[in-house]
C-alpha positions in Angstrom: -25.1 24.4 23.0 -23.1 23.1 19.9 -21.4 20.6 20.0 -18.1 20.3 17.5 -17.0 17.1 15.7 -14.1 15.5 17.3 -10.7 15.3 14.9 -10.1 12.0 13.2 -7.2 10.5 14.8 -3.9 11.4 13.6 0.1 10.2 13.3 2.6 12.9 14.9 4.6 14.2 12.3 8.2 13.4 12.4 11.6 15.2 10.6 10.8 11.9 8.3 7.9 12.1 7.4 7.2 15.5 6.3 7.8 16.4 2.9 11.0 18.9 1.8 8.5 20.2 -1.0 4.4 20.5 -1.2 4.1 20.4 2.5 0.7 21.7 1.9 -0.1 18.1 -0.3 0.5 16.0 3.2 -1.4 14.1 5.6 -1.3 12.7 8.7 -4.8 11.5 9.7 -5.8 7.9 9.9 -8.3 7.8 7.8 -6.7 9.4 5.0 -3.8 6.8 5.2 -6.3 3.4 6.3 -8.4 4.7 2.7 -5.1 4.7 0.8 -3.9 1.9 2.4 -7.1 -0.5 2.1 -7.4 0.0 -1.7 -4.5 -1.4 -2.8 -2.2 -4.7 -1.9 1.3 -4.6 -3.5 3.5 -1.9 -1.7 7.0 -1.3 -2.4 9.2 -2.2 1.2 12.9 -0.5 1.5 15.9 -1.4 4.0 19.4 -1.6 3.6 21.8 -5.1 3.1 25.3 -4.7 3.3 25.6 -0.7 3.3 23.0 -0.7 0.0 19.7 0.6 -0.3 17.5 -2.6 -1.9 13.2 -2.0 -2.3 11.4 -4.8 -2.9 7.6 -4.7 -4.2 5.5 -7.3 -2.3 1.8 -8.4 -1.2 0.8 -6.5 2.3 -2.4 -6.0 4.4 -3.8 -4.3 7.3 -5.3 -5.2 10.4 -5.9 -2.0 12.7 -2.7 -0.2 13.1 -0.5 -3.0 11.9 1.0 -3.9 8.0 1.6 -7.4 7.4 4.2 -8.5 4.5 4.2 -11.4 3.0 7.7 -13.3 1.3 9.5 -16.6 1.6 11.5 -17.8 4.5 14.4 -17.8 1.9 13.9 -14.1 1.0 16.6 -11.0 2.1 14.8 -8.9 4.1 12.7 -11.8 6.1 16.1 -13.6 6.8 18.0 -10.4 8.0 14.4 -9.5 10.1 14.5 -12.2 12.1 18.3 -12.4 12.8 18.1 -8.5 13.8 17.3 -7.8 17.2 15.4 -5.4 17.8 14.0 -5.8 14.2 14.6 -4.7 10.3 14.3 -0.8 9.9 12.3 -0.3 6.8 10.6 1.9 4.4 7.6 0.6 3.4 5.5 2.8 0.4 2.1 2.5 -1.2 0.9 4.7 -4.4 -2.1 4.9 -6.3 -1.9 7.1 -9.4 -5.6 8.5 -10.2 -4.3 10.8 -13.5 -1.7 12.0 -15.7 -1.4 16.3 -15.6 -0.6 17.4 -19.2 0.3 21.1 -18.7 1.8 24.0 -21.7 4.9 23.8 -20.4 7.0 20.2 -20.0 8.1 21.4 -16.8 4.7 21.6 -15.0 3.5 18.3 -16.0 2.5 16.1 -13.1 0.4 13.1 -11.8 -2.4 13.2 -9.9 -1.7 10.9 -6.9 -2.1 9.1 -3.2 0.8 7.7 -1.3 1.6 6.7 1.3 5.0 6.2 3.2 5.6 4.2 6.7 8.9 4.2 8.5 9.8 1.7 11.6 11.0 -1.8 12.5 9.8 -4.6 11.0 9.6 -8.2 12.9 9.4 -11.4 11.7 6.1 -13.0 13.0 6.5 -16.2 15.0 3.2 -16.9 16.7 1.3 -18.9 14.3 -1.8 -17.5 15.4 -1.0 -14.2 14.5 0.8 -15.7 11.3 -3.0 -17.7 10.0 -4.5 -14.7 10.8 -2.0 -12.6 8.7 -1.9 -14.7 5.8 -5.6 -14.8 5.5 -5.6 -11.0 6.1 -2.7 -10.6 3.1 -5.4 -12.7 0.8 -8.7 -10.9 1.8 -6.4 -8.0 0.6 -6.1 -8.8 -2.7 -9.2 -10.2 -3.0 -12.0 -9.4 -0.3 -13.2 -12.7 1.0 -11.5 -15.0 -0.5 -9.6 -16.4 2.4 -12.8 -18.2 3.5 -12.9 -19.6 0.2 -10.0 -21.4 0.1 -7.6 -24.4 2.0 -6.1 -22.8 4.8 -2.4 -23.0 4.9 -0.8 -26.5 5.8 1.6 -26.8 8.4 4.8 -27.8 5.4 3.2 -24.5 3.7 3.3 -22.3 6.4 6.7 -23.1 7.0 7.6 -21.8 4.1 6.3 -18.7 4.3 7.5 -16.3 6.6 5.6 -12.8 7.2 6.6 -9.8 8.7 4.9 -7.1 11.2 5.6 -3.2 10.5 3.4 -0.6 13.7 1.5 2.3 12.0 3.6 4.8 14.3 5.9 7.6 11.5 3.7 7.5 8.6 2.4 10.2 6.1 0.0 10.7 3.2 0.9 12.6 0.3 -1.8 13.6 -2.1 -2.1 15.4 -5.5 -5.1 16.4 -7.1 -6.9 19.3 -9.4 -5.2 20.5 -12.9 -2.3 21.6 -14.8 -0.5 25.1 -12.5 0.7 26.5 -15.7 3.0 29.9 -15.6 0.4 33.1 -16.7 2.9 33.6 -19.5 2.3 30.6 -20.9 -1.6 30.5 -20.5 -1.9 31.8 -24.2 0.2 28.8 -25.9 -1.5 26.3 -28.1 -1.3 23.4 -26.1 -4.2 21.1 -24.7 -3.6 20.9 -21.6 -5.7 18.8 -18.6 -6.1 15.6 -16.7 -6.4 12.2 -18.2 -8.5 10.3 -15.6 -6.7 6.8 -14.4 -9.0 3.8 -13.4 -8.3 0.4 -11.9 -10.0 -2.0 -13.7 -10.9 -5.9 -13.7 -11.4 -8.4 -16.5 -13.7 -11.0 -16.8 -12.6 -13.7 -14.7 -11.0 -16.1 -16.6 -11.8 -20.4 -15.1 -8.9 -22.9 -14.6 -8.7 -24.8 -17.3 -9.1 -28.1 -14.6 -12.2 -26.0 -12.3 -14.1 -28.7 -11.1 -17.5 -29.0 -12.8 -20.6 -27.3 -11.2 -18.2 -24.9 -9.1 -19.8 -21.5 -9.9 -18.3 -17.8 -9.8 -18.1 -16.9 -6.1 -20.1 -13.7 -5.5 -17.0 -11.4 -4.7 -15.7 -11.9 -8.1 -18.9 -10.6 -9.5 -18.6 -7.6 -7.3 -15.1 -6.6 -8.4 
């Protein structure tokens, strides 16, 4: 008897979140969009304030099939999310750029790419359970265990920081990858023409110039 794989778990795809062009370039399973999602921290969130479009980039992390963002309780889009009722609709996006597509012809240059794009309601978080947990979730992001490294929020600081909660339900990946598509007619023309590779990269970890003596690098820096 064979038995066949089951599918990766998928978001339904929605008049939003599938692409007018390259429809062929989009995804919609979870572990596609958790993998882009997971590698990087600062995402770019969208709304609109007074009948304009603003985007802000901020910090953001992910617990199952929830995105946490961070700001201050003084900030636009945390004030008007938890005056709205039933929430802040936003645009939240995440891109990682993995090369740069030199093609013959100007027109046909491109990047190579991995996005991601999540539509819905955002809501202020008000349990402060769920806010600790967020918060130590938005720095394990950025830096993977470093939340149990550090002092916990204090009651003045988390009052200052507000956090809001965005569902994984209309979201789509959008990927690019391979080489240049050049027209055949310009296949002859003496042009290089490729992909320049793109790598995130970390430095040597520079110490505080008032790091207690004797406190060592923590492992996890070592490992970046």
């Amino acid at each position: 008897m064979t038995h066949t794989a089951p599918r990766p778990a998928a978001y339904t795809p929605t008049d939003r979140t599938v692409p007018t062009r390259s429809r062929d370039r989009a995804a919609y399973d979870q572990e596609t969009v958790h993998s882009i999602l997971d590698e990087g921290y600062v995402c770019h969130l969208g709304f609109v304030r007074d009948g304009a479009p603003v985007v802000l980039p901020t910090l953001y992390g992910r617990i199952g099939e929830r995105l946490y963002v961070h700001g201050s309780t003084g900030s636009r889009p945390l004030r008007m999310a938890g005056k709205a009722d039933p929430g802040l609709p936003v645009c939240l996006t995440v891109t990682h750029v993995d090369g740069l597509v030199l093609a013959r012809s100007a027109f046909h240059h491109s990047l190579n790419y991995r996005s991601v794009v999540v539509h819905g309601t955002a809501h202020q978080v008000t349990d402060p359970d769920e806010k600790r947990t967020a918060l130590d979730t938005l720095v394990d992001q950025v830096v993977a265990g470093r939340s149990a490294d550090s002092r916990p929020a204090n009651a003045k600081e988390l009052a200052a920081t507000a956090v809001l909660r965005l569902d994984l339900g209309e979201v789509s990946a959008k990927l690019r990858t391979g080489g240049p598509n050049d027209d055949p007619e310009d296949l002859g023309l003496p042009h290089w023409t490729g992909v320049v590779p793109l790598h995130k990269g970390y430095g040597t970890p520079v110490p505080a110039d008032d790091l207690a003596p004797g406190v060592e690098l923590p492992d996890y820096l070592t490992m970046l």
